[in-house]
N, C-alpha and C positions, 0 to 999 in steps of 0.2 A: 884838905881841899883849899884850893886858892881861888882867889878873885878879885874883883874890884868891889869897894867900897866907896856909896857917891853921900859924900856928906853936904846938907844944904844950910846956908849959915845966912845969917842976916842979912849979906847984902853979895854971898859968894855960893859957887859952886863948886867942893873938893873931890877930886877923884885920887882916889889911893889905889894902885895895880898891882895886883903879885902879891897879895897879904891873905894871911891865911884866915879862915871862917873866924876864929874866934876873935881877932881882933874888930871884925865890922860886931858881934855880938857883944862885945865888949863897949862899943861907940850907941850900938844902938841902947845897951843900958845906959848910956847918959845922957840922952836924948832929952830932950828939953832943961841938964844943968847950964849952968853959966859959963860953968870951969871944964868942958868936954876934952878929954885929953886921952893919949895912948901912945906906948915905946912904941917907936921903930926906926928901926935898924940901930938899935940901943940906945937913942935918944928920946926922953919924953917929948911929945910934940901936941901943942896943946892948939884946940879949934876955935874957942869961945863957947858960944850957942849954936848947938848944932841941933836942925829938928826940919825934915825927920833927915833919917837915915836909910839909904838901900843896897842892899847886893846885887851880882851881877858873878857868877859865876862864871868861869874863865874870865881873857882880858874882853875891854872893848873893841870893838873894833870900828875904828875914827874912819876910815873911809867907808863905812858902810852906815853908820851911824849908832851900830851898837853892837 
């Protein structure tokens, strides 16, 4: 299953689209570390503090607002 994953960070809001379930369950187990980090598209890519975390099933959709 794919979707969006909307991570909220200290002073940002990250939207990740087209990533599969286990990577947002993977961010949301690190939800409130310092070091929140995860591969994609074979590169580790790291957040900082991310908290919380949410899914979105399918993508978003920006002209409709979700």
């Amino acid at each position: 299953m794919k979707g969006t994953a909307i991570l909220f960070q200290e002073q940002d809001i990250t939207f990740i689209e087209n990533v599969d379930h286990s990577i947002y369950v993977e961010l949301k187990d690190q939800c409130g570390n310092a070091n929140c980090r995860c591969k994609l598209d074979e590169k580790m890519v790291e957040f900082g503090l991310v908290s919380p975390v949410f899914w979105h099933e399918d993508e978003v959709d920006w002209d409709y607002g979700y």
